[in-house]
Structure formats: structure tokens, C-alpha cells
N, C-alpha and C positions, 0 to 999 in steps of 0.2 A: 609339804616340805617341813621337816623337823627345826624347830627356831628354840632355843636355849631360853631358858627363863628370862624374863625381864626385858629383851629385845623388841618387843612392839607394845606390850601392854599398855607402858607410860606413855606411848604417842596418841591413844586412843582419846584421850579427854583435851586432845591439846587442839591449838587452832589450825588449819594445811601449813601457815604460814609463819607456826612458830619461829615469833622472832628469838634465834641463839646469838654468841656472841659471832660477832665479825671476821668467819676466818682471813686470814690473809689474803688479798687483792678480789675476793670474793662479794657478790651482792651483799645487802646487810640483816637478809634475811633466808632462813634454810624452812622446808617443810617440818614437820615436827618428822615423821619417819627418819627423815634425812640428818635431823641433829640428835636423833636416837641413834641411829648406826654412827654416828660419829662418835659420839661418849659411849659407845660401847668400844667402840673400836680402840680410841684413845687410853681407856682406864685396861685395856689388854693388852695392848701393842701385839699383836697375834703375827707370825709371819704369814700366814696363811688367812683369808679371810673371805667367806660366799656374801652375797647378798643379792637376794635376790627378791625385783621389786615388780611391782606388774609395766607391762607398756605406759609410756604415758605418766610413770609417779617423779620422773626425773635422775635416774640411774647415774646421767651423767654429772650434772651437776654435784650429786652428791661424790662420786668418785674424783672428781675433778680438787673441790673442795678439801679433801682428805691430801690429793697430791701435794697442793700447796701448802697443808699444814706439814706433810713430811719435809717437804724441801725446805721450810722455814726453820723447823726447827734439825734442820743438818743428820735429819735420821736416814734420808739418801739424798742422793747428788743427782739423780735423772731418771726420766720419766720412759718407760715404751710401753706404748698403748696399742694392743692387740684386737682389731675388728674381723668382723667377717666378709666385709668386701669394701670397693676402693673407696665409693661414695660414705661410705661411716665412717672410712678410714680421713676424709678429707672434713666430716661433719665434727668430727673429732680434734683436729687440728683447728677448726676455726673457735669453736667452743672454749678450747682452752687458751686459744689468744686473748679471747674476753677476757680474761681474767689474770693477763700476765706469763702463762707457760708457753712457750712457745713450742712446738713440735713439728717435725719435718716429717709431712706426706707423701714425698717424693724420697726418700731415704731408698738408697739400696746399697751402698756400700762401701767403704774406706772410712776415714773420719769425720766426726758431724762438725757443722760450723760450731762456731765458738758462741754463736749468738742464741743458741739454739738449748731448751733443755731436754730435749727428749726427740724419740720419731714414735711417727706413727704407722702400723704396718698391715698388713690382711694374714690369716690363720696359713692361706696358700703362698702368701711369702715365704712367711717361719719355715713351711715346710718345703721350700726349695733349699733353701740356706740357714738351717739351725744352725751350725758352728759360727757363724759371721755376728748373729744377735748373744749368744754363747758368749763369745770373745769382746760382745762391748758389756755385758750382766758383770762377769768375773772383772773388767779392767774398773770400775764404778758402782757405788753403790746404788740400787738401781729398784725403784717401784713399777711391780709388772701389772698392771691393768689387763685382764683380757675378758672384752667385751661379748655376752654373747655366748659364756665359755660351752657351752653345749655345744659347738659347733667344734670345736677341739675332740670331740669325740667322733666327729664325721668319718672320718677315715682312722686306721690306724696308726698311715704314715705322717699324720697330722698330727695327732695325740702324743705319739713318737716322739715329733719333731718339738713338740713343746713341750715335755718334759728335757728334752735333751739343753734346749737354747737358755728354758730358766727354771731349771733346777739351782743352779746358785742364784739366785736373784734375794736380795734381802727381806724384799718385800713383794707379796702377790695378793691383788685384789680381784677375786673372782666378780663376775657381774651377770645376774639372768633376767630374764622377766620370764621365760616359759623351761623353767627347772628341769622337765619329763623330756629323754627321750623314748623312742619307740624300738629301742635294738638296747642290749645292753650291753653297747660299748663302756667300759669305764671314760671319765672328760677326768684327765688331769689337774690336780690338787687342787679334788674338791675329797673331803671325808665321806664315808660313807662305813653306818653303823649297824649291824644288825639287829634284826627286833626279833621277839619270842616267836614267830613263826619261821628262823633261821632263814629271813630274805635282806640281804645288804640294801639299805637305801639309803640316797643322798644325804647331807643333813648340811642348813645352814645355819651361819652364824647371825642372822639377821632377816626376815620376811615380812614382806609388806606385800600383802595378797590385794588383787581387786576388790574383793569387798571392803578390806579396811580403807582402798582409797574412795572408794566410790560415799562412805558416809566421810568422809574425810572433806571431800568435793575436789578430789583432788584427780579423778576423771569424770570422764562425761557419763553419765549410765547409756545403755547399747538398747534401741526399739531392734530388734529384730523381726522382719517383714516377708514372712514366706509366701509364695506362687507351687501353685499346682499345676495340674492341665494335662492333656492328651498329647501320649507320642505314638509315634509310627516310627519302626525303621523297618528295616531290611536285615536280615543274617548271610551270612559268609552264603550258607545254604540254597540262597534264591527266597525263604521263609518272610512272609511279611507281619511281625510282631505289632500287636496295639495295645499301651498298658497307660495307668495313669498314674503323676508322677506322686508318692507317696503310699500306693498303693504294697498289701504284701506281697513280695517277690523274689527271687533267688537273685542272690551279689551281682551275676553277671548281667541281669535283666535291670537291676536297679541302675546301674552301669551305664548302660547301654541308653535306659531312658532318660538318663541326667545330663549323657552327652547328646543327645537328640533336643533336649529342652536348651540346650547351650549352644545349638547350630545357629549361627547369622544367620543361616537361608531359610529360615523355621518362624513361625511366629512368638514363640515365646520371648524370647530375647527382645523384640523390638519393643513388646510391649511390658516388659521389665523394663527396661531404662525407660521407655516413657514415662513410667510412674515414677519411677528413681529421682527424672529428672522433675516431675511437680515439685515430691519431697523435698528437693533441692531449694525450690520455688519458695517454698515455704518457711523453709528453714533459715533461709538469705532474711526474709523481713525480722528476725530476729540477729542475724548474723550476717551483715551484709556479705563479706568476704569469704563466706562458706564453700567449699570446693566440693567434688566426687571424686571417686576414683572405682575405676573397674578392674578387677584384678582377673587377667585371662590365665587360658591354660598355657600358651604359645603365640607368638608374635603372628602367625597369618589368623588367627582369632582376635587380636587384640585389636590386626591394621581394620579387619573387619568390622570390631564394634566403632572402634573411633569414625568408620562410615557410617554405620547408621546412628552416631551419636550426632553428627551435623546433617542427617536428611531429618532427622526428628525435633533437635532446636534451632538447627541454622548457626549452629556458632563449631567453631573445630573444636577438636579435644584438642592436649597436649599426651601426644605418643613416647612411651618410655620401652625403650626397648632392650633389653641386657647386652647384646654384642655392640649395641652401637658406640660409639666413640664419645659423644656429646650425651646420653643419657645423663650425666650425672648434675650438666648444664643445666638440662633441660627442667628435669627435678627443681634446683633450687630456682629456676626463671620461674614455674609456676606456684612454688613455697610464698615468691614474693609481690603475683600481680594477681589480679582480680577473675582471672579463669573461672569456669564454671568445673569443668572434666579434665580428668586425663584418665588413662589405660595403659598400665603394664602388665609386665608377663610375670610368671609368680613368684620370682626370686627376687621381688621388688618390696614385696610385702614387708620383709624386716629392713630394707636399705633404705626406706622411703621414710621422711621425717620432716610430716609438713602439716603443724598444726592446724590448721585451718578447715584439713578435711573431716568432713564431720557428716558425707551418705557415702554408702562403701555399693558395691555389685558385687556378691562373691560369684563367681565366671568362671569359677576352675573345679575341674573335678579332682582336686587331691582331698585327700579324706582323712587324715593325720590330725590329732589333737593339737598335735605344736606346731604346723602349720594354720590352721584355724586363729589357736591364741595370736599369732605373730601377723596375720591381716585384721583380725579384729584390732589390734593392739593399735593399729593405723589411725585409728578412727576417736580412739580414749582421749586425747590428749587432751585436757580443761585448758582454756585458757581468761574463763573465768566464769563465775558461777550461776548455774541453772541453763548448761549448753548440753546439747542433747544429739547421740548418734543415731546412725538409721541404717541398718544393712539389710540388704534385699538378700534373698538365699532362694534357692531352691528345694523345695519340701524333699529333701533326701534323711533318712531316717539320722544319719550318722550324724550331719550339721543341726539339724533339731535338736541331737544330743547334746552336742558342745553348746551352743545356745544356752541351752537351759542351764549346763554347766559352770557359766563363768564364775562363777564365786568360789569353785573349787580347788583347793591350792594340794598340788599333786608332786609327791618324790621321783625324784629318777632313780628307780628299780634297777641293782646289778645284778641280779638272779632272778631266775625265771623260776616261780613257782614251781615246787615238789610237786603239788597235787592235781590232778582236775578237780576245776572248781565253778566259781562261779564267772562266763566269760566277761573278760576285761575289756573294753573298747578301745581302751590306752595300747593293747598289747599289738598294734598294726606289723606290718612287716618292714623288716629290713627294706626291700625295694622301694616301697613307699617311700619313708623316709628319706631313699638316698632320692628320690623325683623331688620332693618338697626344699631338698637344698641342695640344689644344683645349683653351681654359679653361675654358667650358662644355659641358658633356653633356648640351642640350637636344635633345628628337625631333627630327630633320631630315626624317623620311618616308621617309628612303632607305630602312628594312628593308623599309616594306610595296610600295618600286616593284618592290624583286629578284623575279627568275621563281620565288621557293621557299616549299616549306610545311613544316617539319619532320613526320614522320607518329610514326615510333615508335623507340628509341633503348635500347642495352644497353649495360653496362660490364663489361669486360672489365680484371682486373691485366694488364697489359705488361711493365714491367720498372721497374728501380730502375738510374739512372742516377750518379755519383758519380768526379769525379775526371777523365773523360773514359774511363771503361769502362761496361760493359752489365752488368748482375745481372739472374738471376730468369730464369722460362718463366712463361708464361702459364696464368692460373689465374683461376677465378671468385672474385666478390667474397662474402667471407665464409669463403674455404678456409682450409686451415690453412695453405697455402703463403703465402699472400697475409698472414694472421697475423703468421707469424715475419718479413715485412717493417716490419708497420706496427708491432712491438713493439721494436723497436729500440733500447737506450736513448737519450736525450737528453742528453747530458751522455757523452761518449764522443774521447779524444782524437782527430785526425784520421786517423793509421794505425792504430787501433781501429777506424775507420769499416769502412774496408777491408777488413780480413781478417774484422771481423763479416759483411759483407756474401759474402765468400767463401765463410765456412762455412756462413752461410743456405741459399747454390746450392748446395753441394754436397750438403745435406743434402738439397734439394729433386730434385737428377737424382737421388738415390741413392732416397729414395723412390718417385718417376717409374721405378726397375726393375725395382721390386720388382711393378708392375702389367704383365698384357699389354697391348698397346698398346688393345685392342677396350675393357678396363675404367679405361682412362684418361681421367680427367673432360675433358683437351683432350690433343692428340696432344702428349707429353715426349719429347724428344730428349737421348739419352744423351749423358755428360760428351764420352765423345770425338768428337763429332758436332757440340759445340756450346761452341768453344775460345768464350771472352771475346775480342769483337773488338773493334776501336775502333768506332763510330760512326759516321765518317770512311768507313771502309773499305766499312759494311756501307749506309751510303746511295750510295756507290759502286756498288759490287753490283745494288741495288734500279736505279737511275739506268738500269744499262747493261743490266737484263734488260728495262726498261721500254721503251730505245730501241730494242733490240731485236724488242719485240713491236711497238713500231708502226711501222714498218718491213715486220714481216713481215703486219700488219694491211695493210698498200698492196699488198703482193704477193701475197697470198690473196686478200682480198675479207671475210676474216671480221673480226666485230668484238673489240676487246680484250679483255671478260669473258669468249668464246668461248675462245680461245685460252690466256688464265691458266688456265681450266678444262682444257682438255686437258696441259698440263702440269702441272698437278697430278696428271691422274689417270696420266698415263705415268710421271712422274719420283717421286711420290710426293710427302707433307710437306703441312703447313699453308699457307695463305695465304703472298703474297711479305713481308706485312709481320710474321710470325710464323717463317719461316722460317731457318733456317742458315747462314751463308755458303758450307758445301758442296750445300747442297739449291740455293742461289742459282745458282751455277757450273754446277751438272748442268741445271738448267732453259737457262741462254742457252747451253748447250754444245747444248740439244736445239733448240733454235728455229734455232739456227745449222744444225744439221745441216736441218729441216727446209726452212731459205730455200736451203740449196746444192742440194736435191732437185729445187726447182719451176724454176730456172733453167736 
């Protein structure tokens, strides 16, 4: 995201909690980011204005703050504040009572009370009835807040509708934490500049990326916890597929193995949250009041885990469901009591705002970068210092990716590349995108059209991911290896994170030599055989052994599985997606030699 000179540099040396001066009815203290977008904002007066901050840095506060410095100083007369569903829309209303603005969540039409400075509304409002918010912009001067504003880009007749309601508005304060979309719909007034490769992109006046909050302390840093393991399903065909999850394999197979590792009837799942819930265990003796949350694909997945989340601790979840009526209740009942779990469906991910949660279950197959940031973002919230996240994932190539990625601060792209180049992960489809924000998570029927039957499903520890490095060898669930991960303390500064997780591994290869490899519960690869690689590099690796075999899949005759098998048994080592970066190298070093033989 493009940031104008001067716009974060000076926050960087400052404290999270730069005391500024006192805006009006406001705490008596702002983050330093937050009173940087203020004095910029202020020494501009911009009618237009982006800001965009990660999950978790306080987006609202600081927007909130700005309201009441306009209203005070008579630069407008009222407030509409623009969410993307009712529950933000209602979290937004109370937020701003703290501090004296009042705002009507229930607003739909005629004129507002007298007592009242503002409403607040949802994107699917505006765009039932743009002329009605139109007709109060034009009768008042009037500051447009709209929360989220990527989601203004969702549809056209959304987009439409908000240009049309506040295009006269005096004042507009864009707000994002995840900038990128995945389609390149224009999101109304927001700029967007062209750079020397003639592609339009986003630009703000203001950014405050994750990594600046994370040395800031102004989120929690994110352990990410991947699980492998054996699937089986079924194809439409009668065919019965067995692959393992992280393994190289075509989109529709990686697919197909992610929602098999994600069946309730399966083993994988139950012993994911089991571990989910130790970490949880653990995490509580530093945080008493620490929460989980599972984020499903759809509500009969969701009522599912919240079953085996009480046959495996004995205590219920709190169920969130998007059609239900009381979901929004129910959110803020476990915001405020000492719950262990809940589970929602995935449209809950950006509506859900309940610091406390601090282990996450990612439980959905959407594969979109700005759905990833918007559940991770769940989990960021600091509420004070050396508090630490924990998301369990599924070893699927794509979430490895954004993983490793967080510190990445990404524009939202209005042109799609002239050239072929090099592929973009960001550039996902249209469809995706409209599944990742859907307002409702009602049955569509699609699952039951796909060719698949999940059959039977195992879990496997993977690794612990953190910082953009790899920890750990693989181990079953319940080992002692797998232990010293999920006991990690909670409450841990962020280079504490680190070198804990360092000493884990090396206590784990040093253990792993003290076995022959035949009494080794999964094949352990000694320290110097298995340097800490980036991510990056080692889906690299994986990428070019893969293009490799199919490749050599054309000029043999034989099939893929055929072929990883026979390198394995020549070059030696586990699975491609358990394997080394030098077991990697020696495998495409052997396919290569055997493609120069047949020519």
C-alpha cells in the first residue's frame, strides 16, 4: 500500500501509547500511529482520506476520535458510519457512545431523533436505498466513515450505491485493515495511481502494516501450527484417492484432500482441536480469560465441531451462526464471560471482535488472501504486552503461503497485468472472493454437486511456522515432540518466541539421534540435513520437483504417484511435502538425470 512521506515514519520511535493531546470526550491517550493519522489528517484537512491499519491496531478508535474532533470544531454537523454487517454496525454504535457520539443502529428512514448525531448503517443498506442517505449527506454537513471500504467494491450495485448516497458528503474517511482485493473491481473514493509498469494501484494516505504494529506491541505476534496426515476419499467416478496433506498435487486433489482432512467424521479434525484445546490449556495460565474460535466452512460443519468440541473437553462451545437471529447476542455474551470456544461460519471472521481470543482453528477451505488476513486478524488483538496467538492450519500450500506472509503490506491492483509473468497468489478468482464475503452462509447445494466423498482422514504435527521461518519435524499427535510445541508459554516476548521455538527443534533433532532411524516413530532428519529454510524457498523447491515430474510424467507414460514413489525409493527421505531442501534437490537432480536418459 502506497503511504505518502512522512505518514508512519515518525510513529516508529514512539511508544503504542503515545500520549497526544486530549481530543474531545476521547481516552487521554491515542497509539502513536493513531495520533500520526491525526496530525496528518488535521494539518490537511483532505476531503477524502484512506487509512489503512492492520486488524487489531484500533481503526476504530482512531476514526472515532477524528469524528469528534470535526464535530467540535463545527467542520460537520453528523456522523454515518458505513459497516459491512449489522453486528459492526451495532459494535460501532456502542464504541462511539463511549465517548459521547451518539449513533442510531436501527436507523432506516424519515428523520433522526434530535438526541442522536449520526446512524449507523451496513454497505447492503446503502445499497437498497441510496437516495434516502443521499437526501440526509446534502440536508447536513455530514462525515462519511465507511468501515471496511473494500467491501464497497463487492458488487457493483454496491459501489454504485455509494457513490451515488455520498458523493456530496463533506467529509469521507475510508478505513481498511486488508487493502487487496482479488477482482479488480474499483471501491469507491479511494485514489489509485499509476506506476511505471502502467498498472493502477491503490494508494493511501496513511499505513500502519502489521509488522509496524507487531514491533510496536501493538498486536500479539501469530505461532502458526500446521497438521499433515493421510486422506482417502472417493471421486464422483466410484475411484478411491489416497494422498497426504501437503503433498505435490493438482488444485482439484489438494482440494478435495483439505475437505477430507476438514470432515467431522474423519480423524483429523478431532485431533486438531484436541491439540487446539491443550494450547488453549496453556495459554489460559498466562491469560486466564483466553478464548478459541473455529472458523467453519458452513453451519452443519460448524454444529458438527462444536460436537466434538464438548465429547473432547466436556464443556459446550458458544455456536455462531450467520442466519440466526441472536448471533450478534451471542458474540457479545462470550466477548464478556469466561468461555473456553465458540464456532462460526466464515462470514464471521471480520464481524467477530472479541479480544480475548487469542487460539484460532482455520476450518474453512476458502483460499483468498483477504479472507486469511480478516480471520487471522481475529486473533491480533494486544491487550497487553508479551500476549501471544496460536492458529492451527491445515498444511495446504496456499495458507503456508499467507502465513509466512504476514508482514506483507499489498495494494489493491485495478489492472490486471499486460504481460505473462511471474504467477501472483493474490490474483485468486472472482468466485472465490464473492464465497469469502458472503453475508449469508446459507446451503447452496454446491457441496453435495462436487465429484467427492471424504472416506477416512489422519493427523499428523507438521510444523510451527512463526516470523516467516519453519520449526519442528513431524510427529504424531500426542508425542512428546508435538508437546513441547503446544506448551509454549502464552505470554512471551516476540524474540522470546523465537529462540523458544529454536530450542524446541533442536531438542527435538537431538532427540530424533539418539534413535536408529528403523525405531524412529516418522523418519527425523538430523540438524545438519535440515538447515531452517524460508517457506519461500522450500515451496519453491516443492513447485520445481513437481514440474519436473510432470513433465517427465509426458515423456515416460507413467503416472505421478508412480514416479514420487520411485524417488523415494532411490533418493531416499519422507514424502515431497515432509522432506528436506537437500532431499528436494537430489530428487529433481534424479528425474533430470532420468529425462536426459530417454531422449
Amino acid at each position: 500500500m502506497t503511504t505518502t512521506a512522512g505518514t508512519s515514519s515518525a510513529s516508529h520511535h514512539l511508544s503504542p501509547a503515545f500520549p497526544g493531546r486530549a481530543p474531545w470526550g476521547t481516552a487521554s491517550k491515542l497509539r502513536a500511529w493513531q495520533q500520526g493519522a491525526m496530525d496528518k489528517y488535521i494539518q490537511e484537512q483532505p476531503r477524502d482520506f484512506l487509512a489503512v491499519a492492520t486488524p487489531g491496531a484500533g481503526k476504530t478508535t482512531f476514526a472515532l476520535t477524528l469524528a469528534s474532533w470535526l464535530l467540535h470544531h463545527h467542520v460537520v454537523q453528523q456522523v454515518t458510519v458505513v459497516a459491512p454487517t449489522e453486528h459492526l454496525k451495532k459494535q460501532w454504535a456502542e464504541a462511539a457512545a463511549r465517548i459521547g457520539i451518539k449513533l442510531d443502529p436501527e436507523y432506516s428512514a424519515g428523520p433522526l431523533g434530535r438526541e442522536y448525531h449520526g446512524v449507523a448503517v451496513t454497505y447492503a443498506g446503502v445499497g437498497v436505498r441510496p437516495m434516502l442517505h443521499r437526501n440526509r449527506v446534502e440536508q447536513r454537513k455530514t462525515l462519511v466513515i465507511l468501515d471496511e471500504i473494500h467491501h464497497a467494491g463487492d458488487s457493483k450495485s454496491w459501489g454504485e450505491a455509494c457513490l451515488e448516497a455520498f458523493e456530496p458528503a463533506t467529509r469521507r474517511l475510508a478505513l481498511t485493515g486488508t487493502p487487496f482485493r482479488s477482482d479488480t473491481n474499483p471501491i469507491p473514493f479511494v485514489t489509485y495511481e499509476e506506476g511505471q509498469d502502467g498498472i493502477r494501484r491503490s494508494a493511501a494516505d496513511y499505513t500502519y502494516g502489521y509488522g509496524n504494529a507487531l514491533a510496536d506491541n501493538v498486536v500479539r505476534p501469530v505461532i502458526f501450527l500446521s497438521y499433515s496426515g493421510n486422506m482417502r476419499w472417493r471421486t464422483k467416478a466410484g475411484d478411491e484417492v489416497a494422498a497426504r496433506l501437503g503433498e505435490p498435487m493438482t488444485k482439484d486433489a489438494v482440494s478435495q484432500a483439505w475437505r477430507t482432512a476438514l470432515d467431522p467424521r474423519g480423524e483429523w479434525m478431532p485431533a486438531v482441536l484436541r491439540a487446539a484445546d491443550q494450547r488453549l490449556t496453556e495459554v489460559r495460565k498466562a491469560i486466564p480469560d483466553a478464548g478459541a474460535l473455529v472458523i467453519a466452512s458452513d453451519q452443519d460443519s460448524a454444529r458438527a465441531y462444536a460436537k466434538l468440541i464438548r465429547e473432547i473437553t466436556g464443556d459446550k462451545a458458544t455456536l455462531v451462526l450467520s442466519d440466526d437471529s441472536g448471533a450478534s447476542e451471542r458474540i457479545d455474551e462470550f466477548s464478556g464471560n469466561n468461555d473456553r470456544w465458540m464456532v462460526a461460519v466464515r462470514m464471521v471472521s471480520e464481524g467477530v471482535d472479541v479480544p480475548r481470543l487469542a487460539v484460532g482453528v482455520y476450518a474453512t477451505t476458502i483460499s483468498t488472501p483477504l479472507f486469511f488476513a480478516q480471520a487471522v486478524g481475529r486473533f491480533v488483538r494486544s491487550r497487553r504486552r508479551g500476549e501471544t496467538a496460536s492458529v492451527f492450519l491445515p498444511t495446504v500450500p496456499d495458507l503456508l503461503s499467507f502465513a509466512n506472509e504476514m508482514e506483507r503490506e499489498r495494494d489493491h491492483v485495478l489492472d490486471k497485468p499486460k504481460k505473462e509473468g511471474e504467477e501472483d497468489p493474490y490474483a485468486e478468482s472472482e468466485k472465490e472472493m464473492e464465497e469469502a464475503n458472503k453475508e449469508q452462509d446459507e446451503d447452496t447445494g454446491e457441496q453435495d454437486m462436487l465429484p467427492f466423498e471424504a472416506l477416512e482422514s489422519d493427523a499428523v504435527f507438521d510444523r510451527v511456522m512463526y516470523n516467516g521461518a519453519e520449526f519442528g519435524m513431524q510427529a504424531h499427535p500426542g508425542s512428546e515432540e508435538e508437546q513441547d510445541y503446544l506448551g509454549i508459554p502464552g505470554l512471551l516476548e516476540p524474540d522470546q518466541v523465537q529462540l523458544l521455538l529454536q530450542k524446541r527443534q533442536a531438542k527435538q533433532i537431538a532427540h530424533s539421534r539418539k534413535k536408529p532411524d528403523e525405531e524412529a516413530d516418522l523418519l527425523e532428519v538430523p540438524a545438519e540435513r535440515r538447515p531452517v529454510v524460508s517457506h519461500k524457498e522450500m515451496m519453491e523447491l516443492r513447485r520445481q520437483l513437481n514440474t519436473m515430474v510432470g513433465a517427465y510424467v509426458h515423456q515416460s507414460g507413467k503416472p505421478h504417484g508412480v514416479i514420487h514413489t520411485e524417488l523415494r525409493r532411490v533418493c531416499g527421505g519422507p514424502a515431497a511435502a515432509e522432506a528436506t531442501a537437500g532431499q528436494l534437490r537430489q530428487r529433481i537432480a534424479k528425474v533430470q538425470e532420468w529425462a536426459t536418459r530417454m531422449k
